[in-house]
C-alpha positions in Angstrom: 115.8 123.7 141.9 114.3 123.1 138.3 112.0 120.0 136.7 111.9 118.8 133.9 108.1 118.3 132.7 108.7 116.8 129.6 111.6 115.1 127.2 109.9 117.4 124.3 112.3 120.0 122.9 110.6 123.3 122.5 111.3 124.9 119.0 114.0 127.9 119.2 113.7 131.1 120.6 109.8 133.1 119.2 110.2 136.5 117.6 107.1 138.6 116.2 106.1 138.0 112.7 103.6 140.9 111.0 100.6 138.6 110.3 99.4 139.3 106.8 96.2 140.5 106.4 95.5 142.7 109.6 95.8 145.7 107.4 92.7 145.1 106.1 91.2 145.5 109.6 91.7 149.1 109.6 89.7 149.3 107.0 86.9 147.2 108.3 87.5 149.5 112.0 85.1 151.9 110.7 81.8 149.4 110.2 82.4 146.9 112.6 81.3 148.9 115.5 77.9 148.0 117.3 77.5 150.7 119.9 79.5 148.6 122.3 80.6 150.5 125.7 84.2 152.6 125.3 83.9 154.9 128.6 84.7 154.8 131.9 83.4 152.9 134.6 83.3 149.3 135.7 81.4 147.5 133.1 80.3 144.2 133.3 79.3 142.0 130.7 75.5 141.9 129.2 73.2 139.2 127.9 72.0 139.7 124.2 69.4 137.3 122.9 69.8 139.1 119.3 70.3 142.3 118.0 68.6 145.2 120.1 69.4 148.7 119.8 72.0 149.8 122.7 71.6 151.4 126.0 75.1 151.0 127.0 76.8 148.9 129.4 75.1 147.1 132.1 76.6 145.4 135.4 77.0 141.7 135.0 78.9 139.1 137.0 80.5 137.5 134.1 80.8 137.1 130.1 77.5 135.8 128.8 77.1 134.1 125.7 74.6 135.8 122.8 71.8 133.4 122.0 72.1 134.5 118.5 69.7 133.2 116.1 67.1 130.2 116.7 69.0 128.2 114.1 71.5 125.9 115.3 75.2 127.7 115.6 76.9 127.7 112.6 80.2 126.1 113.0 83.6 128.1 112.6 85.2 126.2 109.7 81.4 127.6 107.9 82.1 131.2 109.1 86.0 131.2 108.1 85.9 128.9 105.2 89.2 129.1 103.4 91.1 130.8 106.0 91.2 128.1 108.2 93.6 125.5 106.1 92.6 121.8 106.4 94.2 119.8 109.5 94.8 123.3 111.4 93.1 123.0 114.6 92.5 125.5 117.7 89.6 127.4 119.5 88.6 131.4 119.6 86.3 133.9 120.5 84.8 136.8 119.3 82.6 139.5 120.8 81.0 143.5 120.6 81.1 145.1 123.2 80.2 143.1 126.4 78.2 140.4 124.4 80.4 137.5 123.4 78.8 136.1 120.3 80.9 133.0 119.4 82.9 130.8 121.4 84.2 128.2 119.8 86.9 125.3 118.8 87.9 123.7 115.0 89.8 121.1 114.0 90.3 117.6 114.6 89.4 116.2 118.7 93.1 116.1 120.1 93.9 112.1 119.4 95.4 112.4 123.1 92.5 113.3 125.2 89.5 113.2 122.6 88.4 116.2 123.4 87.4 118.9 120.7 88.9 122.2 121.4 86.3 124.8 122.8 85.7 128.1 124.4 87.0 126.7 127.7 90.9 124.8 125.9 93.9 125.8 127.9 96.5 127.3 124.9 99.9 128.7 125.0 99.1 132.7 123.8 102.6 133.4 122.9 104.1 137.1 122.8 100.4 137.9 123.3 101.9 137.7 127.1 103.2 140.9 126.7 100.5 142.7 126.8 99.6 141.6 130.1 103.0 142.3 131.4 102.6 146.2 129.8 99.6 146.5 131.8 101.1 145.0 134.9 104.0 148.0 134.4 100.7 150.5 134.0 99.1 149.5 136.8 102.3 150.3 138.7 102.6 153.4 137.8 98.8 154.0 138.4 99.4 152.7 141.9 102.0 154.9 142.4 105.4 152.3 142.4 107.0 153.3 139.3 107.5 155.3 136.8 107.8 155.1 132.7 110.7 157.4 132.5 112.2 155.5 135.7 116.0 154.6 134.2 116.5 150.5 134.8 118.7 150.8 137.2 116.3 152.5 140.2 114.4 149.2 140.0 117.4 146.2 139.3 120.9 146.1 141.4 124.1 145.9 139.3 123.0 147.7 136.3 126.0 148.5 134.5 126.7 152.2 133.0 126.4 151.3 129.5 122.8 150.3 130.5 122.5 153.2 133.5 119.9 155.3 130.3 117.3 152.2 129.7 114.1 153.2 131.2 111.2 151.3 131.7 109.3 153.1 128.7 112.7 152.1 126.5 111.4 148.7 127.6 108.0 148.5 126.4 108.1 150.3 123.1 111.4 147.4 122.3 113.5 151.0 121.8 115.8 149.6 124.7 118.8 148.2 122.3 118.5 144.7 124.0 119.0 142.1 121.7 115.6 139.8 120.8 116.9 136.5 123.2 119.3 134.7 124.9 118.7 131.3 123.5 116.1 129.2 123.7 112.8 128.9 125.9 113.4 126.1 127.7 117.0 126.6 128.4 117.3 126.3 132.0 118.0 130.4 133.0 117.5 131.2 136.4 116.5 134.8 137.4 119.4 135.7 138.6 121.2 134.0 135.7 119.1 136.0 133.4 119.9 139.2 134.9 123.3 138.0 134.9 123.6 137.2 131.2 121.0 140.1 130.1 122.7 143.4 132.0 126.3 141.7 130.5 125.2 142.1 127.2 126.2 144.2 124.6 123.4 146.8 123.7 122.7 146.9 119.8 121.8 150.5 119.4 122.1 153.3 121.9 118.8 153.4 124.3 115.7 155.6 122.7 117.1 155.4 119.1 115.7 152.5 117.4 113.1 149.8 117.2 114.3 145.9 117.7 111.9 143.8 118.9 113.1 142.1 122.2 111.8 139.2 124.3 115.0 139.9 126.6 113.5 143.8 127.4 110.1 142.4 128.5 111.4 139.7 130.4 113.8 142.7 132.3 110.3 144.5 132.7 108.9 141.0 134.6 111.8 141.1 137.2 111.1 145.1 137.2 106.8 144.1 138.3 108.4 141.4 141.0 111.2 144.5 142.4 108.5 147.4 142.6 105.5 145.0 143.6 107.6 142.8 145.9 105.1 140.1 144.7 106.1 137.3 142.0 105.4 137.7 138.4 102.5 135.5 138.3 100.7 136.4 142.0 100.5 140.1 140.9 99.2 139.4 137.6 96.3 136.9 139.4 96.0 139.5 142.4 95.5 142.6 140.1 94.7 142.0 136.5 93.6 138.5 136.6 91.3 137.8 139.4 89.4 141.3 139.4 88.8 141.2 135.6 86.7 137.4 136.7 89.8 135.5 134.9 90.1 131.8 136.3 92.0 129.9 133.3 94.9 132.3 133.2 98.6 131.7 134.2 101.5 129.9 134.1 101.0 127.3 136.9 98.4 128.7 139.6 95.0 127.8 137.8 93.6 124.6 138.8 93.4 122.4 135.0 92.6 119.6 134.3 94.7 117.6 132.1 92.5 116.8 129.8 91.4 121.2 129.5 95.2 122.1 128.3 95.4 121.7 124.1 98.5 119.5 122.9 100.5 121.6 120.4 101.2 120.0 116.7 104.2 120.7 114.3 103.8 121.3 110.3 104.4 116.9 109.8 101.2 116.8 112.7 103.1 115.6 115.9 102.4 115.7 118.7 104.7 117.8 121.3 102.7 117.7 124.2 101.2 120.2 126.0 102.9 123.5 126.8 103.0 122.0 130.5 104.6 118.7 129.2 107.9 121.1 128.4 111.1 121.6 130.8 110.1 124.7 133.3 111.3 125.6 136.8 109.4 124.4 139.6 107.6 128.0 139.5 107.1 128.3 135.5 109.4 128.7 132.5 112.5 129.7 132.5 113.5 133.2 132.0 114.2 133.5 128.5 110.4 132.8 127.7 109.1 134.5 131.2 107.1 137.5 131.5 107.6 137.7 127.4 105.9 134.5 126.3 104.1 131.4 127.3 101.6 132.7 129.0 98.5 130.3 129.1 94.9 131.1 128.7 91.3 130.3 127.4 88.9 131.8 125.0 86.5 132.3 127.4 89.1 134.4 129.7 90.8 136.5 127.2 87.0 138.0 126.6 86.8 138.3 130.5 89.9 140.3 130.3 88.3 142.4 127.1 86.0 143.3 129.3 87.7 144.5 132.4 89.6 147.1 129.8 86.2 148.6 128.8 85.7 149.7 132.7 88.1 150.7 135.5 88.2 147.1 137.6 92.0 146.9 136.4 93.2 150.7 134.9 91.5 153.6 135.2 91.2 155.7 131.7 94.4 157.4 131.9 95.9 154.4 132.7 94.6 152.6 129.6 95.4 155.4 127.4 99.0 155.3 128.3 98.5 151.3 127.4 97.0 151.8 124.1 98.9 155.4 123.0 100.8 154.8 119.5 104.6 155.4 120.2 107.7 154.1 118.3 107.4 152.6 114.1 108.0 148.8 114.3 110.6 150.2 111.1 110.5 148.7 108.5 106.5 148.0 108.9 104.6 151.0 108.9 103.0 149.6 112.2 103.4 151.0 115.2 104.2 149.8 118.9 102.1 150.9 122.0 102.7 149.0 125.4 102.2 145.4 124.6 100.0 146.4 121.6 100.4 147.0 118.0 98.4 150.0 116.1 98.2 150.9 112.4 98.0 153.6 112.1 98.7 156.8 115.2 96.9 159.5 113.3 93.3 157.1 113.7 94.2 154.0 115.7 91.2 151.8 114.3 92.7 148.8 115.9 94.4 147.3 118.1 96.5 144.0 118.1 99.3 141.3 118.9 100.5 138.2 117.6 102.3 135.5 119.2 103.7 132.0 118.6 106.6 129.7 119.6 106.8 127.4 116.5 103.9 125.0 117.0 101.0 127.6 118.7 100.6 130.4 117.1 97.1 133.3 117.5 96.3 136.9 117.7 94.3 139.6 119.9 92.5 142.2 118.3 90.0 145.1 119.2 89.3 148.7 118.5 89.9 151.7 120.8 86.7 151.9 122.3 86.0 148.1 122.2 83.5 147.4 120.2 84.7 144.5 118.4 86.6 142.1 120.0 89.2 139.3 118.4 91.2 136.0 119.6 92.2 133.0 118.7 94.7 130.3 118.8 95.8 127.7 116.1 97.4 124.7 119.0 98.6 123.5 114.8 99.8 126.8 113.2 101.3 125.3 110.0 101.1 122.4 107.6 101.9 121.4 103.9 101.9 124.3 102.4 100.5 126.8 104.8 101.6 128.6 107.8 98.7 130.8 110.2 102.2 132.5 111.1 102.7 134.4 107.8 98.5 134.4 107.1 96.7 134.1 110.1 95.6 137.7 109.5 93.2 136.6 107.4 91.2 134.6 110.8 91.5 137.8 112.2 90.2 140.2 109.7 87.2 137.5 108.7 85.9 137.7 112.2 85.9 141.2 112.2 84.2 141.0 109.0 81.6 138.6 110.3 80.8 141.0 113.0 80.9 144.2 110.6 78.7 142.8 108.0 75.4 140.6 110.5 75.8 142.8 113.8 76.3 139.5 115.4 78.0 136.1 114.9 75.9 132.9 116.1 76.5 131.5 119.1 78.4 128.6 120.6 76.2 125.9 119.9 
C-alpha cells in the first residue's frame, strides 16, 4: 500500500554534478589541519572554549559547541560573503577535529513556519545518502555477512546471467554498468518492482570496465543491506551507524520531527514545494528509485555526530574505514576519483574527502580530510536563483569554510 504525502511533483530523477571549486580544497588540505584526532579508538567529542594546544581526543557524550571568541558570533552570510548568492537559504556546520566551531543557518525565516534555519533544520542531503549506504555495506562485511567481491546474485534471487559478474564492489565504485535511473523519484516503484525493472535492464558496459554514475546500483546495494542484514534499510542504518554514532535527526521516517524542524525546499522562481515529507512516498519511505541512493534526511548538528563516530571505532573499526575511504575507479572524464560513497582528488595524497548531492530544489556537500581534522556540510533548502545555481558553484561554500578554519584555527560559534 502507498500514500501520497503531497500533490507536489518532485523534480526528475538527481544525478551527481562535480561542484566547482572543491579543487581548491586540496590545496587548502595541507593548512587546515588543527591537530584534530585521526587514530583509532572511540572518540568522543571535546569542549574547546578557544584555541588550546592539543592533547588528543577525549571521551564526550556528545558534539559540543566551541565557545569561540567573547565577541558575539559572527553570522554566516559575514564569513561566506559572496559565496552565498542573495535569496539562497539553508543551514551548515563546520568543525576540527571533535570541536564543532559553527553551527549555523542563512537565509530568509521559511515564510511557512517562521522559523530561521539552524544547526538543528531537518534537510533532504541528496546523493550524500550514499555514503551512509557504503558504510552500511562495510559494516557488513566487518561483521562478517558479505563480502566486496560477493557477485549480486549470492545476495538477490532471479539475477539474470547477463548480470551473474556484478559484485557488490562493481556497485559502490558505479563500475556496475547499471544505467543512472529508472525514472523519476517519486514514481511509485515497489521493491519488488524495482528489482523487477532493474535486473531486466540492459547493462551499458560490461561489469568492472567503466565508470557511470548510477542511483539504480546503490539502490540494488539497499535491498543487498536488507537481504544480508534481514533488517529494513532504515532500522539497520538507526541500529548500527545511526544510534551508536549519538545521531537522533537522521532518517527517512523513524525520527520523531516536528513539523515545524523539517526545511521547506524552494525552486530558482522561489516557490515553495513543501517539505521533502510533503512529497508522494510509500507508507515506509520513498520509493525505490530515490531509496537507499537519495533522500536521506538529516541535520547539521547530526552529520557532525556522524563525523565523529568515523574518527573512532563506535561504527567501523580502522580497516573497515580504510576500505570506506580507499581511492578506486576515475569518475572519467573528471580527474576525481570514487571511493565507497565518497569522492577523493587525488589517490597518490587523498587531502580530502567529499560528496555532493541534490534533487533540483536542495542541493549541499560533505567534506573532510583523511584523518579528520576539518570537517564540512551544508545544505542550500534554495540551491539556485536568477542567475546562480549552488549546483554548478557551491564549491565555493565548501572550500570558504575550509578556508575559514585553515587561516583563524577556529570559526566563531553559533551565537
Amino acid at each position: 500500500m502507498t500514500t501520497t504525502r503531497g500533490d507536489q511533483a518532485r523534480p526528475a530523477t538527481h544525478g551527481r554534478r562535480l561542484a566547482r571549486g572543491l579543487v581548491a580544497l586540496a590545496l587548502l588540505a595541507g593548512v587546515a589541519g588543527c591537530g584534530g584526532p585521526g587514530g583509532s579508538g572511540d572518540v568522543g567529542p571535546t569542549e574547546s572554549t578557544g584555541p588550546t594546544e592539543s592533547t588528543g581526543p577525549t571521551e564526550s557524550t556528545g558534539p559540543t559547541e566551541s565557545t569561540g571568541p567573547t565577541e558575539p558570533a559572527e553570522s554566516t552570510e559575514s564569513i561566506l560573503g559572496d559565496a552565498l548568492p542573495p535569496g539562497s537559504s539553508g543551514a551548515l556546520v563546520a568543525g576540527r577535529g571533535t570541536t564543532m566551531d559553527l553551527c549555523q543557518g542563512w537565509g530568509d525565516p521559511d515564510p511557512g513556519s517562521g522559523e530561521a534555519a539552524g544547526c538543528d533544520t531537518v534537510l533532504d542531503i541528496g546523493s550524500m545518502t550514499k555514503q551512509f549506504t557504503a558504510a552500511a555495506i562495510v559494516r557488513l562485511d566487518m561483521d562478517g555477512l558479505l563480502t566486496f567481491s560477493d557477485p549480486l546474485a549470492d545476495h538477490l534471487p532471479d539475477v539474470p546471467a547477463d548480470k551473474r559478474s556484478v559484485t557488490i564492489e562493481h556497485l559502490l565504485t558505479h563500475t556496475s554498468g547499471f544505467l543512472d535511473s529508472l525514472g523519476s523519484d517519486d514514481e511509485p516503484l515497489t521493491r519488488d518492482a524495482f528489482l523487477r525493472e532493474a535486473l531486466g535492464s540492459e547493462l551499458l558496459s560490461r561489469p568492472g570496465t567503466t565508470y557511470l554514475y548510477s542511483n539504480v546500483g546503490y539502490s540494488l546495494l539497499t535491498a543487498v543491506v536488507e537481504e544480508a542484514s534481514g533488517q529494513d534499510y532504515e532500522a539497520y542504518l538507526a541500529e548500527h551507524l545511526f544510534t551508536p554514532s549519538g545521531m537522533t535527526s537522521t532518517g527517512y521516517l523513524l525520527p520523531d520531527w516536528s513539523k515545524e524542524q523539517v526545511a521547506d525546499q524552494y525552486d530558482a522562481e522561489g516557490r515553495s514545494h513543501g517539505t521533502p515529507l510533503d512529497q508522494p512516498w510509500a507508507d515506509d519511505g520513498p520509493y525505490w528509485n530515490l531509496r537507499g541512493n537519495g533522500g536521506l534526511l538529516s541535520t547539521p548538528r547530526d552529520m557532525f555526530r556522524w563525523h565523529v563516530a568515523l574518527l573512532g571505532d563506535v561504527v567501523l573499526d580502522d580497516d573497515a574505514k580504510r576500505e570506506l575511504f580507499e581511492p578506486r575507479v576515475r569518475e572519467e572524464p573528471d580527474e576525481t576519483y570514487y571511493a565507497y560513497g565518497w569522492v577523493v582528488g587525488d589517490p597518490e595524497d587523498p587531502s580530502i574527502l567529499w560528496h555532493n548531492g541534490g534533487n533540483g530544489w536542495s542541493y549541499g556537500e560533505i567534506a573532510r580530510d583523511p584523518a579528520g581534522d576539518t570537517f564540512v556540510f551544508w545544505v542550500a533548502n534554495r540551491s539556485a536563483g536568477d542567475g546562480w545555481d549552488l549546483g554548478e558553484d557551491g564549491g565555493g561554500i565548501t572550500s570558504a569554510l575550509f578556508e575559514r578554519l585553515a587561516e583563524t584555527g577556529e570559526a566563531p560559534a553559533d551565537g
